[in-house]
C-alpha positions as CSV (number, residue, x, y, z in Angstrom):
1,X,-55.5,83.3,-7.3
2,X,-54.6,81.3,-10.3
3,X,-55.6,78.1,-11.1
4,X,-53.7,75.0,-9.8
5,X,-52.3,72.9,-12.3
6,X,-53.4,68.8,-12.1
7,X,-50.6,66.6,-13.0
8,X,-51.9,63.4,-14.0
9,X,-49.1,60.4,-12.7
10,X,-49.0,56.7,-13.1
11,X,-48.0,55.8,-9.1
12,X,-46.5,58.0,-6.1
13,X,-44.2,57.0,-3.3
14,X,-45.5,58.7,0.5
15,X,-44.3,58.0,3.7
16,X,-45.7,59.4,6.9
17,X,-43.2,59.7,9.5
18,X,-42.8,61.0,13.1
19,X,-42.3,60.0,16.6
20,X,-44.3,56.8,17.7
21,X,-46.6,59.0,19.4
22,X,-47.6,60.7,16.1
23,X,-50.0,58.0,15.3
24,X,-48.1,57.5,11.5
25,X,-49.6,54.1,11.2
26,X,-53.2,55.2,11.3
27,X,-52.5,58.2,9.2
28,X,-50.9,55.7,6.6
29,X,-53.3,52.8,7.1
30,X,-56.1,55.7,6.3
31,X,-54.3,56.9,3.2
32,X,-54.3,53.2,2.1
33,X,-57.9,52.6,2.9
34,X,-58.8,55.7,0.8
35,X,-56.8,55.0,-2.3
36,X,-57.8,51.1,-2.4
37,X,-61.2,52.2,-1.9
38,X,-61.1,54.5,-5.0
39,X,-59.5,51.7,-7.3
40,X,-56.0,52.2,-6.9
41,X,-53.2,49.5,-6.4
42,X,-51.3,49.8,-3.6
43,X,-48.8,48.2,-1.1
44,X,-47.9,49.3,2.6
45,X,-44.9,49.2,4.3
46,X,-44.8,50.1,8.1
47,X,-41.5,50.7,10.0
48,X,-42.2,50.0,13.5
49,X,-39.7,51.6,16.3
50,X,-36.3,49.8,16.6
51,X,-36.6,51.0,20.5
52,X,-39.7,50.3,22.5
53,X,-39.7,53.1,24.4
54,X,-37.0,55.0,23.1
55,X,-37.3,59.1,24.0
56,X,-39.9,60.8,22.4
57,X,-38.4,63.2,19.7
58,X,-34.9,61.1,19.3
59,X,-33.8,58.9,15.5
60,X,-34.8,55.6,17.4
61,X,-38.2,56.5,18.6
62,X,-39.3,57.5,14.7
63,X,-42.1,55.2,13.4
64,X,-42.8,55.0,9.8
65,X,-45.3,54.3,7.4
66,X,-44.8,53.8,3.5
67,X,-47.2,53.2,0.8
68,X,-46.7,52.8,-2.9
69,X,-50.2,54.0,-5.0
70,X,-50.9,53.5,-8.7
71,X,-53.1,53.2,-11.5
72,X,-50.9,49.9,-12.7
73,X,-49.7,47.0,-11.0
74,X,-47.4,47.7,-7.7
75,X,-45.9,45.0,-5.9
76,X,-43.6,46.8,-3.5
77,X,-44.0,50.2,-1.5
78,X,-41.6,51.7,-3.5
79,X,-37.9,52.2,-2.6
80,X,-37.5,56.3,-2.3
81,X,-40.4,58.5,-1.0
82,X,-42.0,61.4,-3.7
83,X,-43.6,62.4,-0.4
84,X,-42.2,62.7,3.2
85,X,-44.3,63.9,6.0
86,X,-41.9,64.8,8.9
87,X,-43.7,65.5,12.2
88,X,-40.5,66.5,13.7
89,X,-36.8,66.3,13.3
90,X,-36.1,62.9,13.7
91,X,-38.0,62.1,11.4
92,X,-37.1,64.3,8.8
93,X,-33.1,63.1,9.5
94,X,-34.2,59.5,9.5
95,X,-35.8,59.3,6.1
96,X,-33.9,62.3,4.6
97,X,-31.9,60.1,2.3
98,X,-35.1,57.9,1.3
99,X,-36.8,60.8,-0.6
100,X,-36.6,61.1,-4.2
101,X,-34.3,63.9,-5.8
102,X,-36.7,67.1,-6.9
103,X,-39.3,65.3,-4.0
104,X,-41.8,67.6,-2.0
105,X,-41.3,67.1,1.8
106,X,-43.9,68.1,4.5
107,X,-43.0,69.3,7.9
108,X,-44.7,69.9,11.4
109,X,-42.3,73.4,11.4
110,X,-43.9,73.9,14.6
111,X,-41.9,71.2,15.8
112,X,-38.6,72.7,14.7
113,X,-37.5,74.5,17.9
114,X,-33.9,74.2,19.4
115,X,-34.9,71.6,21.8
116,X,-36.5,68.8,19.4
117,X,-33.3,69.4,16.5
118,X,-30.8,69.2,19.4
119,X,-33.1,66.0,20.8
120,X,-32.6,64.3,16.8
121,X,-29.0,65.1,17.1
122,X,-29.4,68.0,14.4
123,X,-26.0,70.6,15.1
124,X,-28.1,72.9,12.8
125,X,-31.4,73.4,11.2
126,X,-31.4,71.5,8.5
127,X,-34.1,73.4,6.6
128,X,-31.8,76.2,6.8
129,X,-28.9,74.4,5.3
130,X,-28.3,75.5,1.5
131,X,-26.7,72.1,1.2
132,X,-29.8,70.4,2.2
133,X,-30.9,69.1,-1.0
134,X,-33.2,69.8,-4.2
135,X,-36.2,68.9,-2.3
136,X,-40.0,70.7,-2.7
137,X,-40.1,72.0,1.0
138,X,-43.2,72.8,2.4
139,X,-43.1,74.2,6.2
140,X,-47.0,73.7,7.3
141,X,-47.3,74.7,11.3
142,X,-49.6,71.8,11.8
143,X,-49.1,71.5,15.4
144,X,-50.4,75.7,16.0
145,X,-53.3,75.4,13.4
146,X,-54.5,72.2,15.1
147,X,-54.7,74.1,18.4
148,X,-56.1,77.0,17.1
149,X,-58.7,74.5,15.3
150,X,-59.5,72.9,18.5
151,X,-59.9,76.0,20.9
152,X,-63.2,76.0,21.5
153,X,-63.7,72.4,21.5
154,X,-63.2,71.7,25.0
155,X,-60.7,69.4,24.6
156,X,-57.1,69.7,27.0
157,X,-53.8,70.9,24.8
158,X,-52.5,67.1,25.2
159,X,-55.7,65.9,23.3
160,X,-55.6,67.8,20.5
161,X,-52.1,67.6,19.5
162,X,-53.1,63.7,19.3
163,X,-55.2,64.8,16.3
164,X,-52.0,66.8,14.3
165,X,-51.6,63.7,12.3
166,X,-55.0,63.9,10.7
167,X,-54.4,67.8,9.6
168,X,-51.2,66.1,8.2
169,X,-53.7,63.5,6.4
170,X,-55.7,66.2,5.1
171,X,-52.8,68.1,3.5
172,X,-51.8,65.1,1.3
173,X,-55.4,64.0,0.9
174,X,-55.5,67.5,-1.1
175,X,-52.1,66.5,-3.0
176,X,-53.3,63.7,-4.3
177,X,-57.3,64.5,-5.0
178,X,-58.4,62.1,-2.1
179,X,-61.9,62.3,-1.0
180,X,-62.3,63.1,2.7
181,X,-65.7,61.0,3.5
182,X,-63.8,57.6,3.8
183,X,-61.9,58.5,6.6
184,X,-64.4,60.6,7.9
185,X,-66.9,57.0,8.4
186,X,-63.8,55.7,10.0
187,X,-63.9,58.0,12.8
188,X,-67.6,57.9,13.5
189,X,-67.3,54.0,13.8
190,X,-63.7,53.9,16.1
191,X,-65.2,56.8,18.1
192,X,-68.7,55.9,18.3
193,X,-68.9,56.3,22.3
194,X,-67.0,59.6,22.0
195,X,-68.9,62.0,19.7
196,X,-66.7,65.2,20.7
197,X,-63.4,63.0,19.2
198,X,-65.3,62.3,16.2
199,X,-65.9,66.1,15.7
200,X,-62.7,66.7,16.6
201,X,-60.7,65.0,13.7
202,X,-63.1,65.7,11.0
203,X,-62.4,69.1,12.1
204,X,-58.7,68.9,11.8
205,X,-58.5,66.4,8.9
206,X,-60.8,69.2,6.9
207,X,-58.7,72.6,8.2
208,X,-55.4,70.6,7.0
209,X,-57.4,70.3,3.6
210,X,-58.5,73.4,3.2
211,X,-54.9,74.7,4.3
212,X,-53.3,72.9,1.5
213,X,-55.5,74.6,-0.9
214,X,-54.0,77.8,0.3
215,X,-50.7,77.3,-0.9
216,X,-50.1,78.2,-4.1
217,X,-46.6,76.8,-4.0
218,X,-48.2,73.1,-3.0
219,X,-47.8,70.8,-6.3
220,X,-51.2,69.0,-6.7
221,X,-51.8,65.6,-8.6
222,X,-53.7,63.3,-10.2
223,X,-53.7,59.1,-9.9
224,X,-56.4,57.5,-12.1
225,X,-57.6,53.7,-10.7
226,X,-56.1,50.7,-11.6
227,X,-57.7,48.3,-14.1
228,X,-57.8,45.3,-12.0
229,X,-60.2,42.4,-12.2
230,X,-63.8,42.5,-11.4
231,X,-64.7,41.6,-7.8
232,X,-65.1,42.4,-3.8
233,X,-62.0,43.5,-2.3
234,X,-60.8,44.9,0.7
235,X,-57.2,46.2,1.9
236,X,-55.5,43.2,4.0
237,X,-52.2,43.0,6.0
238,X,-50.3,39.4,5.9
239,X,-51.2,38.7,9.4
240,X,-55.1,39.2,8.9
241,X,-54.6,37.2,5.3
242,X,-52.8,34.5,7.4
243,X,-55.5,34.3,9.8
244,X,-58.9,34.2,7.5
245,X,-56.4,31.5,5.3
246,X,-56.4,29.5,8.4
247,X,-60.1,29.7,9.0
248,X,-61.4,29.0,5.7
249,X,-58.8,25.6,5.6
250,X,-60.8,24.8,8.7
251,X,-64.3,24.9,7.2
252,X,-63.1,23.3,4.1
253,X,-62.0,20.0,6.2
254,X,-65.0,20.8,8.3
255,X,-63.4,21.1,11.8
256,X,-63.1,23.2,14.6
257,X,-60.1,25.5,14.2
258,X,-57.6,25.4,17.0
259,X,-54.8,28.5,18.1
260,X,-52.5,28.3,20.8
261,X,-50.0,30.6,21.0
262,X,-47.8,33.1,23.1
263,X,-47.9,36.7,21.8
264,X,-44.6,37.8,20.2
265,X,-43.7,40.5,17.4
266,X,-44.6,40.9,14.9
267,X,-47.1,37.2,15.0
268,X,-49.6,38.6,17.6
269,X,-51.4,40.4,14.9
270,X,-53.0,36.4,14.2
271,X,-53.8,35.2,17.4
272,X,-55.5,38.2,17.9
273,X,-57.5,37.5,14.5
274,X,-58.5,34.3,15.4
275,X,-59.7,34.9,19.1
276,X,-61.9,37.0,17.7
277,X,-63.4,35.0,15.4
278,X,-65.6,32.7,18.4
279,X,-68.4,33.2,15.8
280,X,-66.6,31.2,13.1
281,X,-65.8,28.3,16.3
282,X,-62.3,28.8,16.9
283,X,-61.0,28.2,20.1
284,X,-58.1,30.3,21.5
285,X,-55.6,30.2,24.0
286,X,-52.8,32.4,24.7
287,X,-50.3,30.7,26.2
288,X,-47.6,31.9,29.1
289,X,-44.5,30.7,27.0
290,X,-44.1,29.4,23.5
291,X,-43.9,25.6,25.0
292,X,-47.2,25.6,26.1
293,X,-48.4,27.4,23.4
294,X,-47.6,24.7,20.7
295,X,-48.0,21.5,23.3
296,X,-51.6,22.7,23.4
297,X,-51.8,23.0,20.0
298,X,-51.1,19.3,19.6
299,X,-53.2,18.2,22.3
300,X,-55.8,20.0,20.0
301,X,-55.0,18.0,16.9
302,X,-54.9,14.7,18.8
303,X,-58.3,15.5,19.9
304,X,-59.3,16.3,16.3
305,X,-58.7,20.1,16.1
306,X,-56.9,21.7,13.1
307,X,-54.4,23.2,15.4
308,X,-52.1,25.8,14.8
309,X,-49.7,27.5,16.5
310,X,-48.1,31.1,15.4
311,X,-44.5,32.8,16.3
312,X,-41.4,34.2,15.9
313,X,-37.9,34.1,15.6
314,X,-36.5,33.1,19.1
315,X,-40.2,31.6,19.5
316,X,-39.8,29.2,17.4
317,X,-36.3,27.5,18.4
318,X,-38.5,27.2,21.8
319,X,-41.2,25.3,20.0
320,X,-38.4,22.6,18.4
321,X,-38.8,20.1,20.9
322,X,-42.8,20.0,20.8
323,X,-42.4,20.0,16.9
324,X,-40.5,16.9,16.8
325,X,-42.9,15.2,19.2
326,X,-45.7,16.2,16.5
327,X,-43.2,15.1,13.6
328,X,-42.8,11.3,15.6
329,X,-46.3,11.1,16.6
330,X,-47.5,12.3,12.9
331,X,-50.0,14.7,13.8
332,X,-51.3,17.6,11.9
333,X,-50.2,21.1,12.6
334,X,-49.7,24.5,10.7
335,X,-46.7,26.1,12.7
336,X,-46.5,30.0,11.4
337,X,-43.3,32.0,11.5
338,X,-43.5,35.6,11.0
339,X,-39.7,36.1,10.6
340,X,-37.8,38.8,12.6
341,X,-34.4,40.5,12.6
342,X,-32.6,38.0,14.9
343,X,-30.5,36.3,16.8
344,X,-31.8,36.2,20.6
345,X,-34.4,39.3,20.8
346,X,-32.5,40.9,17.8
347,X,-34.8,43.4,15.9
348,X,-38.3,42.6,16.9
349,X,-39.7,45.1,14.6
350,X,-37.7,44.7,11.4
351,X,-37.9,42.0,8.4
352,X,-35.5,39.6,7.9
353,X,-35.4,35.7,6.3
354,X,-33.3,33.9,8.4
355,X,-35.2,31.3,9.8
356,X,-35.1,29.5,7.1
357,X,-32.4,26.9,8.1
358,X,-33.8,26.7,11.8
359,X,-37.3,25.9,9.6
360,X,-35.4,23.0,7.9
361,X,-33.0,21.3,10.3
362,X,-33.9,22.9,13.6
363,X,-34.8,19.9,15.8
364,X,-32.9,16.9,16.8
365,X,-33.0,13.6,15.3
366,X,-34.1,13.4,11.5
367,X,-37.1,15.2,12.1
368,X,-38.6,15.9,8.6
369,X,-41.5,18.4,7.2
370,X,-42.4,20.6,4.4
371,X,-41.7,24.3,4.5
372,X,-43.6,27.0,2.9
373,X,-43.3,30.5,2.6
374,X,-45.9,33.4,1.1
375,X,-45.2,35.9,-1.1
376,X,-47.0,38.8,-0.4
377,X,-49.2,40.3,2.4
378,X,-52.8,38.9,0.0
379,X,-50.3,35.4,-0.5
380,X,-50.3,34.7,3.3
381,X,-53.7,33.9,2.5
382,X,-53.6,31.0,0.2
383,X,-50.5,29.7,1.8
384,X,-51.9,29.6,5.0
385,X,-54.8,27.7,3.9
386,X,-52.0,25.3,1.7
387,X,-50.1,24.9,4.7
388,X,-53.3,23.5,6.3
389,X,-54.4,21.2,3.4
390,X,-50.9,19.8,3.5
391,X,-50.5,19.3,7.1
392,X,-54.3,17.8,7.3
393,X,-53.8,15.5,4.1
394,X,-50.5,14.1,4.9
395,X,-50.3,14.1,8.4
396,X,-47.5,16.0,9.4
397,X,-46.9,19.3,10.9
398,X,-45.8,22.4,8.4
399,X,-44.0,25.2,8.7
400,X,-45.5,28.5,6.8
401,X,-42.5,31.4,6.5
402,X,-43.9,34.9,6.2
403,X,-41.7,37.8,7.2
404,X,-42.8,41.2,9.2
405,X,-42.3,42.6,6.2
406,X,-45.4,40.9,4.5
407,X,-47.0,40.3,7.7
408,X,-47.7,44.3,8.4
409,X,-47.7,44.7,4.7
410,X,-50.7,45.5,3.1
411,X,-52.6,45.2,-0.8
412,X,-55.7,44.9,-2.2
413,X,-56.8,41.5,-1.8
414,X,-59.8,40.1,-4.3
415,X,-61.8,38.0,-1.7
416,X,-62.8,34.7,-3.1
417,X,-65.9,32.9,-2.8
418,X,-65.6,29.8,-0.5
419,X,-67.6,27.7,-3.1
420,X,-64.6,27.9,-5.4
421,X,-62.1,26.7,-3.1
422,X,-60.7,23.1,-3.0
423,X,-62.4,20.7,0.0
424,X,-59.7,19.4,2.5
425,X,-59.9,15.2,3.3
426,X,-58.0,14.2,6.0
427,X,-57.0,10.7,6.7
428,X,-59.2,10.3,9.2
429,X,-60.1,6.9,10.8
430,X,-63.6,5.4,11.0
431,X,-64.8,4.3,14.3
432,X,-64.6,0.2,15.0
433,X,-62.1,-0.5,12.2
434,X,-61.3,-4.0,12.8
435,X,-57.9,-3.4,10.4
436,X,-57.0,-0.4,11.9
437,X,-53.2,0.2,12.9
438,X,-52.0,3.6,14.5
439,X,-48.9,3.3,11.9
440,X,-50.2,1.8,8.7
441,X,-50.0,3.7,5.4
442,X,-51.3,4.3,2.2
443,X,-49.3,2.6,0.2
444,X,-48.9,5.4,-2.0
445,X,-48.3,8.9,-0.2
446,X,-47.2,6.8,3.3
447,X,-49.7,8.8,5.5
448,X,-51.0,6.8,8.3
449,X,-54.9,7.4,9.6
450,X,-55.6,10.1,11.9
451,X,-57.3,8.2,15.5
452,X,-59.5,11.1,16.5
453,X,-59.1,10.6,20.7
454,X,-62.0,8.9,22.1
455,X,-63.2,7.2,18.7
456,X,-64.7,3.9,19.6
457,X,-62.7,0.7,18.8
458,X,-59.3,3.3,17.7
459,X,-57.4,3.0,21.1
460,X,-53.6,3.3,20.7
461,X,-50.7,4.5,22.1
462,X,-49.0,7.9,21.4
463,X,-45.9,9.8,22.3
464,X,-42.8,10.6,22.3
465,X,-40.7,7.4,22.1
466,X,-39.9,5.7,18.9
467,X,-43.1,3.5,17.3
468,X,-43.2,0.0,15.8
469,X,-43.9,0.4,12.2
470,X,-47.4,-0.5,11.5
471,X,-48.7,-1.4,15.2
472,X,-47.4,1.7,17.1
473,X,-46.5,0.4,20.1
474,X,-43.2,1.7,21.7
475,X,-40.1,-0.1,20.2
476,X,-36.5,0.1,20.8
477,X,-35.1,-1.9,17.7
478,X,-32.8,-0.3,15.9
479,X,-33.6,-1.6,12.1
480,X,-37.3,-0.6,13.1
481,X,-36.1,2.6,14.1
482,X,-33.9,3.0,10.9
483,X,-37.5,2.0,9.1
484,X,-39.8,4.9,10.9
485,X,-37.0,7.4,10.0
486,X,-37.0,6.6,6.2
487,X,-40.7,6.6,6.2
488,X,-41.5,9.9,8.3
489,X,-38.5,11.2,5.2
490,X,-40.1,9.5,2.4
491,X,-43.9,11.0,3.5
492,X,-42.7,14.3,3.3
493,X,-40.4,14.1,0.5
494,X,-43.7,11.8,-1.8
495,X,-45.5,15.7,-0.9
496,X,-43.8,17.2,-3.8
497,X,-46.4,14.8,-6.0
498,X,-49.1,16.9,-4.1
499,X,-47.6,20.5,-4.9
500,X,-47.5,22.4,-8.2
501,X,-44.5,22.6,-10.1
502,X,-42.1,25.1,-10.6
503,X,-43.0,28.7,-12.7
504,X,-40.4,30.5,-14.7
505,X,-41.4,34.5,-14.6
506,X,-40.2,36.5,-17.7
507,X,-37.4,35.6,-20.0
508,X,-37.2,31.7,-20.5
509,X,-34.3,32.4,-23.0
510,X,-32.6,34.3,-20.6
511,X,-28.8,33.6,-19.3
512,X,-29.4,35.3,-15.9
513,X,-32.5,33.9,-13.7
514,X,-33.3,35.2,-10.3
515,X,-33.9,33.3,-7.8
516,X,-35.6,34.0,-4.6
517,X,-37.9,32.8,-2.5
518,X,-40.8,33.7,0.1
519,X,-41.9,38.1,0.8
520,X,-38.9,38.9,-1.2
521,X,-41.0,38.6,-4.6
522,X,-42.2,42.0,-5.3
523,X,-39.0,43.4,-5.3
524,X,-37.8,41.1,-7.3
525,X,-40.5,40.8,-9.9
526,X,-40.4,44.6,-9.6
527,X,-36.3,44.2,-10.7
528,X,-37.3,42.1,-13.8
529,X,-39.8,44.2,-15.4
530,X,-37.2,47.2,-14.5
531,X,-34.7,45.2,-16.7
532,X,-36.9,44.0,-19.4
533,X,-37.9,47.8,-19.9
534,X,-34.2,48.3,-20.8
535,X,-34.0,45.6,-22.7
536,X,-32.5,43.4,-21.1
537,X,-33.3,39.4,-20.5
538,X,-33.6,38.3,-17.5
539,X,-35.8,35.6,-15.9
540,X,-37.5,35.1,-12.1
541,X,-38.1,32.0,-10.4
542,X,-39.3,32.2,-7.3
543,X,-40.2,29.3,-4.4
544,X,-42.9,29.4,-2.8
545,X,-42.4,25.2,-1.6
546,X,-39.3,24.9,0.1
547,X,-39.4,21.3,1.2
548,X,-39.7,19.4,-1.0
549,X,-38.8,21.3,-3.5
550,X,-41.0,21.1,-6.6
551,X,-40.5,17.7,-8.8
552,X,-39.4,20.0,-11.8
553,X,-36.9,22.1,-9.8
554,X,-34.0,20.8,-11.5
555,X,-35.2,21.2,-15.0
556,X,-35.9,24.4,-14.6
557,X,-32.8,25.5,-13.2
558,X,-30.8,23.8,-16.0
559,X,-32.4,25.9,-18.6
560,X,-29.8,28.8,-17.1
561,X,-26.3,30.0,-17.4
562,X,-26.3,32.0,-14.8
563,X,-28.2,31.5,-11.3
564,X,-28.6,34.8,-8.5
565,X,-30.0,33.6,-5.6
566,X,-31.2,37.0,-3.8
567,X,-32.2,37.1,0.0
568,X,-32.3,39.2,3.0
569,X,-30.3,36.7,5.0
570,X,-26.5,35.5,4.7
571,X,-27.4,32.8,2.0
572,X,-29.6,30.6,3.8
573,X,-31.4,29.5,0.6
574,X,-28.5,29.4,-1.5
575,X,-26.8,27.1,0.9
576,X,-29.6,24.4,0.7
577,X,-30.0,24.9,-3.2
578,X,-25.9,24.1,-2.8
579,X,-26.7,21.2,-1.1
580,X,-29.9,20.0,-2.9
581,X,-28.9,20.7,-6.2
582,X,-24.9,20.8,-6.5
583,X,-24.7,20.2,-10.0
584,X,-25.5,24.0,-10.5
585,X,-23.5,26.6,-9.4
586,X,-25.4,30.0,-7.9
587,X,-24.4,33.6,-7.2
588,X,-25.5,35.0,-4.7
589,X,-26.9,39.0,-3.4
590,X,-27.7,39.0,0.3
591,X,-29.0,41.9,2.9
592,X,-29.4,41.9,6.5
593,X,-30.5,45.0,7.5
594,X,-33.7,44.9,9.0
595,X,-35.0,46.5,5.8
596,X,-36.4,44.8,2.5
597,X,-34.6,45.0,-0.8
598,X,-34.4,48.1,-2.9
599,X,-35.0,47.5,-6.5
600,X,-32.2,49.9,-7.6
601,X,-29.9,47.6,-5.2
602,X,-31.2,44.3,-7.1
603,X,-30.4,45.8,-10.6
604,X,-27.2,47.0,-10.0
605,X,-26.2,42.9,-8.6
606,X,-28.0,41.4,-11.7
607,X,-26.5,43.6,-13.8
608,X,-22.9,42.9,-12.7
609,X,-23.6,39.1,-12.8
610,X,-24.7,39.6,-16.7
611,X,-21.5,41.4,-17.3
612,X,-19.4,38.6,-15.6
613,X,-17.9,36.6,-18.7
């Protein structure tokens, strides 16, 4: 047999894919563990079920997993696959089109029976189609070699089949010169109890290895480690980043972290984080509705908690009532919103950034506070812990935007040393303070003190009704309620002295800037450099602080001829940049599909906006 030949690449495209049964998030997750652990830069995409429980072998039951490895910077998981793993028809016809011309797909063939292609809706085999494609097809009968792996282990039929995904792992681990000891560890700590499973997969995950070195016809390659900066890192989803972000902002304003929430997709992922963490002091409680999830919350910050409360979507237009009592009583709370595909129940599984709007203006009355959205699944970190240093510092409940898209998302995340973050100071009142007054401010940022309940000498009233300015106590004037409303407006809006100012990314003599905002970045950044490397100028700003706005937002945006304002909404953005900054006039490229940008899709709407005259 000759010798393979090693082709050395700079990044690779690979998505797992089969029914939601097929385990595809593990066997992605592993793939990402492995190539962040050997140096490489990566980022994750999973693509959860539309359906629930939608028939095992049909389009809407597929689950997905995408990943985007490289020996350079990557910050998306790429837009079209040079490797699909297709554990059955569905899931080849799903994510036919999202493979890469001349790309090398991987299928179950085992799987390709008359049953499953008429259960995906296939009239014919589409293997068998000369019009298929110029696709690298590789027909590996996982499903029969795991069985005939596994005969002698004991194990029922139904068992091992469960492990087919990890001879899938093993096939691609040979593609791409993965070591197998990584995930190998992984199963003897998940399985620990279970010493037959652990056998079991290392079994299978080495006979799909050593079956990929059997074909001749399978392509192997070669992806060196990224040069990144010296440190400790790990490979972290948005959710988890949220959720440690949260619990160092706690230790750094040295209080007891508070979570009350309601489970909802794709959010759970932190409530689960931090009700685990009892070692670190947080207190959980999951809640029977999303009312009494965030009511708790602020009970918890009254009580001198820092108190957050996470969601989604439809959860969050429940919590509007509760956040304007936290907005009139001035209390501090970190409200997270992973967004979803809505409206009502919508797509609980797919991305989408349309909450913005409801994040702004969702409440009755003027009820002002800052918005924030992250970047990036490592972002959610350092925006979850700004979210808390603003809501702590000025008193005032926030609003932190990720999207499911960042939230499942994973990268390698540097983790930093607590020493070298900032300390949080909040406002809060010491006991006996003959001149204390529940609603006197500083004079300069207008945030009152924060009473902790039950501090000696610091009784007040609190609730729901409208507040004399300075004293507190219930009021029904009109010009003092005209008063509170300008000053609960004028402490939020005095935050933009408190934020950083606004970045251009790329070309500052550029006509065309891009403008987005929130887990949109990495495409977009992604879309610059694409440009640049044809020459072209083109500049990125990005917002990461949403209300306010950054004090330099203006001047930045008048250094431009021509503004695209890109989002995966209808123009939610661009509609408050319209009404925030009319002077300027904005393009706009929107999506709603339940799906992130593409960067091919980006290019081709920047470019057309530089060729307008």
């Amino acid at each position: 047999m000759s010798e393979k030949i090693v082709k050395e690449l700079d990044r690779v495209v690979i998505k797992f894919s089969g029914d939601s049964g097929d385990g595809m998030q593990l066997t992605g997750m592993q793939f990402s563990d492995t190539s962040a652990l050997i140096g490489n830069d990566i980022a994750t995409f999973p693509d959860y079920p539309a359906e629930i429980r939608a028939p095992q072998g049909t389009v809407g039951g597929v689950s997905g997993f995408q990943l985007h490895f490289g020996h350079m910077e990557v910050y998306t998981p790429g837009d079209y696959a040079d490797v699909l793993v297709a554990m059955n028809p569905a899931a080849l016809k799903a994510n036919m089109k999202w493979v890469k011309s001349g790309g090398t797909i991987i299928v179950d063939i085992d799987t390709f029976t008359p049953k499953n292609l008429k259960k995906a809706g296939c009239m014919d085999d589409p293997l068998k189609d000369k019009k298929f494609g110029d696709f690298h097809i590789i027909e590996a009968p996982i499903s029969s070699l795991t069985l005939e792996t596994l005969k002698d282990s004991g194990l029922d039929k139904k068992s091992i089949l469960r492990s087919k995904n990890m001879f899938a792992l093993g096939i691609v681990y040979y593609l791409f010169h993965r070591p197998l000891d990584y995930t190998e560890k992984f199963f003897e700590k998940k399985f620990a109890k279970v010493p037959e499973i652990v056998e079991a997969n290392k079994k299978v995950l080495r006979a799909g290895y050593n079956f990929a070195d059997t074909i001749e016809a399978l392509p192997s390659y070669r992806v060196e480690p990224a040069k990144i900066e010296k440190g400790t890192y790990r490979n972290i989803s948005g959710n988890i980043a949220t959720a440690w972000g949260l619990l160092a902002a706690a230790e750094k304003a040295n209080l007891q972290l508070f979570i009350g929430s309601y489970p909802i997709t794709p959010a759970t992922d932190i409530l689960q984080e931090l009700a685990a963490r009892k070692d670190l002091g947080v207190k959980s409680f999951q809640a029977e509705d999303e009312i009494a999830g965030i009511c708790t919350a602020i009970g918890a910050s009254f009580s001198g908690s820092m108190a957050v409360t996470t969601t989604s979507g439809p959860g969050l237009a429940l919590k509007s009532e509760a956040i304007g009592l936290a907005v009139i009583t001035e209390l501090p709370l970190v409200i997270v919103d992973v967004q979803r595909g809505g409206p009502s129940t919508g797509l609980p599984t797919k991305t989408e950034q349309s909450d913005l709007l409801q994040a702004l203006y969702g409440r009755n009355g003027e009820s002002p506070l800052p918005v924030i959205a992250a970047s990036s699944p490592s972002d959610c970190f350092n925006y979850a812990f700004e979210a808390s240093r603003i809501a702590l510092e000025h008193m005032t409940p926030v609003i932190l935007l990720t999207d499911g898209y960042i939230a499942n998302g994973s990268e390698p995340w540097r983790i930093p040393s607590m020493k070298d973050m900032p300390e949080i100071h909040p406002p809060i009142a010491k006991p006996n303070d003959e001149n204390y007054q529940p609603y006197k401010r500083d004079a300069e940022n207008l945030v009152r003190q924060w009473a902790i309940a039950g501090t000696e000498g610091l009784e007040h009233t609190i609730g729901g009704l409208e507040k004399m300015d300075v004293t507190g106590t219930v009021s029904y004037v009109p010009e003092n309620h005209e008063i509170m409303t300008n000053l609960r407006e004028g402490k939020v809006e005095k935050i933009a002295n408190d934020i950083p100012d606004l970045q251009i990314i790329g070309d500052e003599d550029a006509d065309v800037c891009m403008i987005g905002w929130g887990g949109t970045y990495g495409h977009l950044v992604s879309t610059m450099k694409s440009l640049q490397e044809e020459g072209k100028k083109v500049a990125l700003v990005h917002f990461n602080y949403i209300r306010p706005l950054p004090k330099n937002t203006e001047e930045v945006l008048a250094k431009f001829k021509k503004r695209i304002v890109c989002e995966l909404n209808l123009g939610q953005f661009v509609k408050y940049l319209r009404m925030s900054l009319p002077q300027f006039e904005y393009e706009q490229y929107n999506k709603v599909q339940g799906l992130p940008f593409t960067v091919s899709e980006l290019k081709e709407a920047v470019l057309k906006v530089m060729e307008e005259k």
